[in-house]
C-alpha positions as CSV (number, residue, x, y, z in Angstrom):
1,X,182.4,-71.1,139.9
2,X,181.1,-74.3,139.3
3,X,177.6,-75.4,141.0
4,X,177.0,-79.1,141.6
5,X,173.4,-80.3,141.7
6,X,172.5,-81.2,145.3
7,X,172.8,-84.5,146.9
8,X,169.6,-86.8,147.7
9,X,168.5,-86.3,151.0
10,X,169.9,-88.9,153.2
11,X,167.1,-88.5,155.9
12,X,164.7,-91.6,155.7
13,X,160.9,-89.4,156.3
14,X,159.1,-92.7,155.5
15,X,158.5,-94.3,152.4
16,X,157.2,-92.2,149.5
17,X,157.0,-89.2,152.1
18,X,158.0,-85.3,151.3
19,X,160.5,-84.0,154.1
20,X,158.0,-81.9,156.0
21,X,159.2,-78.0,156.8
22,X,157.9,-75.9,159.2
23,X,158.7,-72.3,158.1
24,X,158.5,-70.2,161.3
25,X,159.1,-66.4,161.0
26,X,157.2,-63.2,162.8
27,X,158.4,-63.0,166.1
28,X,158.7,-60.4,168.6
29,X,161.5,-58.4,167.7
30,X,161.1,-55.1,165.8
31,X,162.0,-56.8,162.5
32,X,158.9,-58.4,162.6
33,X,157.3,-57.0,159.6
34,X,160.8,-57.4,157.1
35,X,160.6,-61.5,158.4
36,X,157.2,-61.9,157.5
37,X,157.8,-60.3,154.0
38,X,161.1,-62.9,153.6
39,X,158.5,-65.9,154.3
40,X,156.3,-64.9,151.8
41,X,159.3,-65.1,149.0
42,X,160.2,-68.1,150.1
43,X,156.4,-70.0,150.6
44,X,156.6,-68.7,146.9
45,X,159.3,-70.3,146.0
46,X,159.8,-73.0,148.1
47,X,159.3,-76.8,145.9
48,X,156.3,-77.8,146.6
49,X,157.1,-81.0,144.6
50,X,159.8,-81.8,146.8
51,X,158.7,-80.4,150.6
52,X,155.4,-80.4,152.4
53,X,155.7,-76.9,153.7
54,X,153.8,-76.2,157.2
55,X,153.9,-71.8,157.8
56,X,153.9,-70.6,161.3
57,X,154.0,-67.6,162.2
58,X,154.8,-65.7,165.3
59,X,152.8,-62.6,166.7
60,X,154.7,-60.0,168.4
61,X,153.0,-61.1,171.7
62,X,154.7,-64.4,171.2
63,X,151.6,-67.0,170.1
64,X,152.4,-69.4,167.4
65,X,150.1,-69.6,164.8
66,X,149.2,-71.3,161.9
67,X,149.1,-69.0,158.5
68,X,147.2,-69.8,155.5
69,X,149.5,-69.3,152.3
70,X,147.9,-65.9,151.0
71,X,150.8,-64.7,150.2
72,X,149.8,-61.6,149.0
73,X,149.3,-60.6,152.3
74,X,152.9,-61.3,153.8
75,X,154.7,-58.1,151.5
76,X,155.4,-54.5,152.2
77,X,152.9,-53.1,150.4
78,X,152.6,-48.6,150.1
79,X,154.4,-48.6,152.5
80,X,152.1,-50.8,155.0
81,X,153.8,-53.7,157.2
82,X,152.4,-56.7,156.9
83,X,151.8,-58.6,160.6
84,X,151.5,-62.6,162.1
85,X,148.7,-61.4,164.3
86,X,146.5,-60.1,160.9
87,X,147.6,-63.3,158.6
88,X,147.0,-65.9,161.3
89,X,143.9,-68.7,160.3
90,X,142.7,-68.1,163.9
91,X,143.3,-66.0,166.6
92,X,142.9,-68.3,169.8
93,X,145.4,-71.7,169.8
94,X,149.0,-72.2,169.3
95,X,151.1,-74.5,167.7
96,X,153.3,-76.8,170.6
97,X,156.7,-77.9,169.2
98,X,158.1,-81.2,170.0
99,X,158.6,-81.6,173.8
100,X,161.5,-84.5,173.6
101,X,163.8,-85.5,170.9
102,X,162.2,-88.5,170.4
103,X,159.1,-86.9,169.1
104,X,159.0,-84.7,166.0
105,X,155.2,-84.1,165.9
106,X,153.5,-80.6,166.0
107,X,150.5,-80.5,167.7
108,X,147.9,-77.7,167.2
109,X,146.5,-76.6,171.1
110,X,143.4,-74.2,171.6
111,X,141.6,-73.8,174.6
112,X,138.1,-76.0,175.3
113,X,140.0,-78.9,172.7
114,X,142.0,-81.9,172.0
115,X,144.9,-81.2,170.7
116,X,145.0,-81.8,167.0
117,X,148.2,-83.7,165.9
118,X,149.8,-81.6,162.8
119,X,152.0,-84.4,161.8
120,X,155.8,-84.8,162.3
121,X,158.0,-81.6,161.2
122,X,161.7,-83.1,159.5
123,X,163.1,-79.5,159.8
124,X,162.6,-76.0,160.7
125,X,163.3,-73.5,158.4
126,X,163.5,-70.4,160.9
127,X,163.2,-67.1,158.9
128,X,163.3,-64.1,162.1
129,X,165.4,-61.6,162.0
130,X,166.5,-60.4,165.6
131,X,166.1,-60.8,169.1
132,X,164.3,-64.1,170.1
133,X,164.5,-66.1,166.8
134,X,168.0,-64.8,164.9
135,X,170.3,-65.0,168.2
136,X,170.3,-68.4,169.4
137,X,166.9,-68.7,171.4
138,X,165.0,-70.1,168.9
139,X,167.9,-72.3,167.8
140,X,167.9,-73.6,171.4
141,X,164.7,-74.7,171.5
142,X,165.1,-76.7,168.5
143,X,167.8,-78.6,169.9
144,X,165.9,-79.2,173.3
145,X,163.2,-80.8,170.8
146,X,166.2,-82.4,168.8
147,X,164.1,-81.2,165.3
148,X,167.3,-80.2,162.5
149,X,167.0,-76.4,161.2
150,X,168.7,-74.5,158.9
151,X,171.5,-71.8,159.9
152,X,173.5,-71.7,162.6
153,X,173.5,-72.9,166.1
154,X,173.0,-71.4,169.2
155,X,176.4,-70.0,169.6
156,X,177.2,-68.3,166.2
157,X,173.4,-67.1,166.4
158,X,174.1,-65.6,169.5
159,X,177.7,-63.9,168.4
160,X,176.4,-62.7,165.1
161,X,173.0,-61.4,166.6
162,X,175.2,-58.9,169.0
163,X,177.4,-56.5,167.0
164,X,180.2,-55.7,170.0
165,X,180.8,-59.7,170.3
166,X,180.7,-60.1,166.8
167,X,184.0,-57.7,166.4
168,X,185.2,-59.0,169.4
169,X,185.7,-62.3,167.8
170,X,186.6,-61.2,164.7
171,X,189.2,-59.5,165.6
172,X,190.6,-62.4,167.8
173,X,190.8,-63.9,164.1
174,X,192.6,-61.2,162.9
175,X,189.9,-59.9,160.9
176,X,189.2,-55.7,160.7
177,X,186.7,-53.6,162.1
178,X,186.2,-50.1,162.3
179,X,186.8,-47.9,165.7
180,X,183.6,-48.8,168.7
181,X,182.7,-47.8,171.7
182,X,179.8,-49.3,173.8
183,X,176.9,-47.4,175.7
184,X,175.7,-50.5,178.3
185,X,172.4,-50.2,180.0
186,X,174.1,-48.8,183.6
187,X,176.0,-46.3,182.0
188,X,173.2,-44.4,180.8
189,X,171.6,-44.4,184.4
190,X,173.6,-41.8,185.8
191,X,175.0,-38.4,184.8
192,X,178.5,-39.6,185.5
193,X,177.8,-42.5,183.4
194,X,176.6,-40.2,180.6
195,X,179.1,-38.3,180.3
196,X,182.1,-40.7,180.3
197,X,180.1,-42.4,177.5
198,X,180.1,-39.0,175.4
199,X,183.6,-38.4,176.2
200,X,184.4,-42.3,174.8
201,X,182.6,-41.3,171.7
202,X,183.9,-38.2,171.1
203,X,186.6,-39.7,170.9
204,X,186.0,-41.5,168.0
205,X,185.5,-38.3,166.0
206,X,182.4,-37.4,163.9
207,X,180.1,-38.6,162.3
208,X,179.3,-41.6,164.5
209,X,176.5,-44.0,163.8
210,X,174.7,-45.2,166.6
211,X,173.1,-48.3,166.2
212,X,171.0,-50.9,168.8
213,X,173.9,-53.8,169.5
214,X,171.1,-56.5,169.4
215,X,168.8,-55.8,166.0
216,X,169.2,-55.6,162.2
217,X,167.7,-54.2,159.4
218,X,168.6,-50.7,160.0
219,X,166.0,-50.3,162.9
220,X,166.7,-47.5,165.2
221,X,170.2,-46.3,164.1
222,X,171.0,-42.7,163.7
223,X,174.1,-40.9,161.8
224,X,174.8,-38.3,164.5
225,X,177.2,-35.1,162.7
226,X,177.1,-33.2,166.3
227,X,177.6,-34.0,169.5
228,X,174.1,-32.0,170.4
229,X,172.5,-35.0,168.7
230,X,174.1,-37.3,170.7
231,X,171.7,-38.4,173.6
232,X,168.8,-38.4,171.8
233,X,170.1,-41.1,169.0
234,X,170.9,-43.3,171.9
235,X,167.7,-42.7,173.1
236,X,166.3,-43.9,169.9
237,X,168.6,-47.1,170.2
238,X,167.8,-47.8,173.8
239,X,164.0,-48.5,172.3
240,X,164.9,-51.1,170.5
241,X,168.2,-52.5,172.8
242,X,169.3,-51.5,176.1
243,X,172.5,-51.6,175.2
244,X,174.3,-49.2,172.3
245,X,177.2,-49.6,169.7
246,X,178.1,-46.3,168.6
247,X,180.6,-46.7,165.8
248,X,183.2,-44.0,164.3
249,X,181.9,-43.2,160.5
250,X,184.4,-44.8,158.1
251,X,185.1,-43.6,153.9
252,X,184.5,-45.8,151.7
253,X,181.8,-48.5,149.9
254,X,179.6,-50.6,151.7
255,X,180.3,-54.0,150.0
256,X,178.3,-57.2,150.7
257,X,179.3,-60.8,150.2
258,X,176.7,-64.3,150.8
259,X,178.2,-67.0,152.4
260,X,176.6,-70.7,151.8
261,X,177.6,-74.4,153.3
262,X,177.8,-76.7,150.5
263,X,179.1,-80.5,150.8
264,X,182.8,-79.6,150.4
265,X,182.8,-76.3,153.0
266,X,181.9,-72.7,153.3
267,X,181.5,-70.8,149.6
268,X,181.2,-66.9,148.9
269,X,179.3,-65.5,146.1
270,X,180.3,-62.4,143.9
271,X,180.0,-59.6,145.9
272,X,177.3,-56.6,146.0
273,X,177.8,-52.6,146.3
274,X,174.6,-50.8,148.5
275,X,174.8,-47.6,146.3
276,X,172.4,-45.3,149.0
277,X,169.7,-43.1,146.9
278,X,166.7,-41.1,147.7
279,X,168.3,-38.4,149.2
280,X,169.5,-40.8,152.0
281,X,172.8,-40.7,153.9
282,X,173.2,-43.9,154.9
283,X,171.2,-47.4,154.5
284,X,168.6,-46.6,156.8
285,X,165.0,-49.0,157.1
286,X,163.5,-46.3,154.8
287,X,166.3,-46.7,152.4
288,X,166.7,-50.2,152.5
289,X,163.0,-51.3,152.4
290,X,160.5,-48.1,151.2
291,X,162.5,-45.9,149.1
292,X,165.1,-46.0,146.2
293,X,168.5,-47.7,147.7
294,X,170.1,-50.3,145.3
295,X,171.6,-52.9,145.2
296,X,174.5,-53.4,142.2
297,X,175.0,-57.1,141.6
298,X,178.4,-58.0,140.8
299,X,180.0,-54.8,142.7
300,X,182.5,-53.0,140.6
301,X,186.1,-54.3,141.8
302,X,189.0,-55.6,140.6
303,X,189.9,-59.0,140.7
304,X,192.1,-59.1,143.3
305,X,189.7,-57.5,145.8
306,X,186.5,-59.5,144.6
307,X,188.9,-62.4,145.5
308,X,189.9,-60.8,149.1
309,X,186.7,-60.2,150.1
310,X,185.5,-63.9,149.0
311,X,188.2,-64.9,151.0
312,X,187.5,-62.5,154.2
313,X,183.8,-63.6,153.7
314,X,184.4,-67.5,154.3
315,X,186.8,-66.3,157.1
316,X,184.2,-64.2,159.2
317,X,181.7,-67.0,158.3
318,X,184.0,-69.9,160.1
319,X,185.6,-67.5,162.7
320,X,182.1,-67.2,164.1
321,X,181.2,-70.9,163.7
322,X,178.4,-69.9,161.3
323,X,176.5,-73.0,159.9
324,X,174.4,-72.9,156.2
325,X,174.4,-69.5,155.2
326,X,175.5,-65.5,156.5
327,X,175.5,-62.3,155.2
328,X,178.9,-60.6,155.5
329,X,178.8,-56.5,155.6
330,X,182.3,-54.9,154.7
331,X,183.4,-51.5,154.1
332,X,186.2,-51.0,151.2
333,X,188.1,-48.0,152.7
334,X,189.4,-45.5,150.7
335,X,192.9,-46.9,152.0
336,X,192.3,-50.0,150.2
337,X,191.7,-51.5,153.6
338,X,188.4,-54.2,154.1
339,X,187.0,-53.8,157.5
340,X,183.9,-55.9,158.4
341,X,180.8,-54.1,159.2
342,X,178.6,-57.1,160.5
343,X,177.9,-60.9,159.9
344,X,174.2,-61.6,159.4
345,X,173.1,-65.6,160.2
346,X,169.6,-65.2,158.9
347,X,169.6,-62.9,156.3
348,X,166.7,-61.4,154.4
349,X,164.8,-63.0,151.9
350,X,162.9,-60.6,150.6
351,X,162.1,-59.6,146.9
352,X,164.8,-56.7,147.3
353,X,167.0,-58.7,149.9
354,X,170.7,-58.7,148.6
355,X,171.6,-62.2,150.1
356,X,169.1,-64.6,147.2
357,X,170.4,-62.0,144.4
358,X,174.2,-62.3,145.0
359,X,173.9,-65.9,144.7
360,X,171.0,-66.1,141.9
361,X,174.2,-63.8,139.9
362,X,176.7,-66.9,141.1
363,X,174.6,-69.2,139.4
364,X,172.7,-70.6,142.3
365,X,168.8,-69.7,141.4
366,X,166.2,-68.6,144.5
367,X,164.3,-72.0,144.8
368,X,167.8,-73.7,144.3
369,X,169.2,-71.9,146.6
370,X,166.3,-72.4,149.8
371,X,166.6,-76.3,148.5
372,X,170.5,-76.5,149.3
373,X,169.6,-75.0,152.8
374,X,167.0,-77.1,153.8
375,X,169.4,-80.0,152.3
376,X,172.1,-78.9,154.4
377,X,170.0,-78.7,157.7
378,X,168.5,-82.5,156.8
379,X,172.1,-83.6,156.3
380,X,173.4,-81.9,160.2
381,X,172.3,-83.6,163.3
382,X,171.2,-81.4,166.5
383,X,173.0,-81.4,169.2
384,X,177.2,-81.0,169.7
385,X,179.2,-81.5,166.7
């Protein structure tokens, strides 16, 4: 595939001024920890030549702070999380977005003070992962403050970030997925509910992997291989999302594929093969993040299905709407059918993170790659298009 260099950006930020970035990750969700380990990657290897770079981080309490650029501090280290709240410069304040579109300046708020003026923010890059930052809330609010981001917009955010929707759509398109049932909030109230729930995944065979609709990263799923196990893996789910996808366990490899925005349209990199280790079943948080999963970058296929699942890639990525960059999650069955797993609009960043490696082997390097983003998201406007 060939690369082009990317454009100048078109965004007047004054004369002889860097585009500012505000790189905002945290957040409340339970993926708080894996977000704040993808904005240390990418403080690292953002260019500084080229961007002033403002970090802000979220506690899981919901305070914006300002974060100094230790970024030694912002990995998975032994094991240990890293956290906004123990990172933050200080632990009263907040940082107050935009309140119009006509504004773009940040201010600093602290009780007892004048607000300090940060300076005007030209985009956000928003790095959470889940609930109230991946699925379209976050997104919202920077279009109510009319200040460009990268990724995509409200709706796609919102789609992607809820796994029953997301095959909902995709199979409007005419793209696969595997066999689903839902577990909502009032059917897990009462005994009757319970039980028709069991019977509907029964249904679906076993094993079954039960999985919260509305988070990533592997939090909170559970391979269940008897129906004894059942209620508590939703149980386990429920902490993390009141509502439950339970989904029938498929044969075959778990294939990824990175979708990026360029100029000309929607690209997909060579595909990646999760190849599970450590004694693991499945691609659980342990696997993926503290033990010895890989990753194999290009995935062993032919090349007529490293060209179908390109193309199924870009398909998911517009089906959905999807703006600057996704993840897509397939599953190569042992039929030779592709069924897609889940689409990911904001996907990791991290040192091990599959999305920056699959493109690094397409010939789009890490820094490159963060600068085409932020291109991209100075290049969009806010609001309908």
């Amino acid at each position: 595939m060939s690369i082009e260099p990317t454009s100048p950006n078109p965004q007047a930020t004054g004369a002889g001024r860097k585009p500012r970035v505000a790189v905002v990750f945290g957040g409340r969700s339970s993926e708080h920890a894996i977000s704040v380990s993808t904005a240390g990657s990418v403080l690292k290897s953002i260019d500084r030549t080229k961007y002033d770079v403002l970090p802000i981080g979220i506690t899981h309490e919901g305070r914006w702070a300002l974060v100094s650029d230790e970024l030694s501090r912002f990995s998975i280290t032994d094991g240990k999380l890293p956290d906004v709240a123990e990172i933050a410069e200080q632990a009263d304040g907040a940082v107050v977005l935009p309140a119009s579109p006509a504004s773009r300046e940040v201010v600093w708020s602290e009780p007892g003070a004048a607000p300090k003026v940060l300076g005007e923010v030209d985009v956000v890059l928003p790095l959470l992962h889940g609930p109230w930052g991946e699925d379209g809330t976050l997104q919202g609010l920077l279009e109510l403050s009319g200040v460009p981001y990268v990724g995509s917009g409200v709706l796609a955010s919102a789609v992607g970030m809820d796994k029953e929707y997301t095959k909902r759509v995709l199979e409007s398109f005419g793209i696969g997925v595997g066999p689903y049932t839902m577990v909502r909030p009032r059917d897990w109230e009462s005994e009757q509910g319970r039980a028709a729930a069991r019977m509907r995944i029964a249904a679906l065979g076993l094993p079954v992997f039960v999985k919260p609709c509305r988070a990533g990263s592997s939090i909170g799923i559970s391979k269940v291989k008897d129906l004894a196990e059942l209620d508590a893996a939703i149980d386990e789910a429920r902490r993390h999302d009141p509502k439950v996808i339970v989904e029938a366990g498929l044969e075959g490899r778990e294939i990824e594929c990175a979708v990026l925005e360029f100029e000309d349209g929607p690209r997909a990199s060579v595909p990646a093969e999760v190849l599970v280790g450590g004694g693991f079943d499945f691609y659980s948080f342990e696997a993926k993040y503290i033990d010895s999963s890989e990753v194999q970058i290009p995935a062993r296929l032919t090349d007529e299905e490293t060209a179908e699942i390109r193309r199924q890639a870009v398909a998911a990525f517009e089906a959905l709407s999807c703006e600057g960059l996704a993840r897509v999650d397939f599953f190569l069955l042992t039929d030779g059918r592709w069924v897609v797993n889940e689409i990911n609009t904001m996907p990791g960043f991290t040192p091990i993170s599959a999305y920056p490696k699959m493109w690094e082997a397409t010939g789009v390097p890490y820094s490159e790659l963060i600068d085409r983003l932020l291109q991209a998201a100075l290049r969009r406007s806010t609001g309908l298009r």
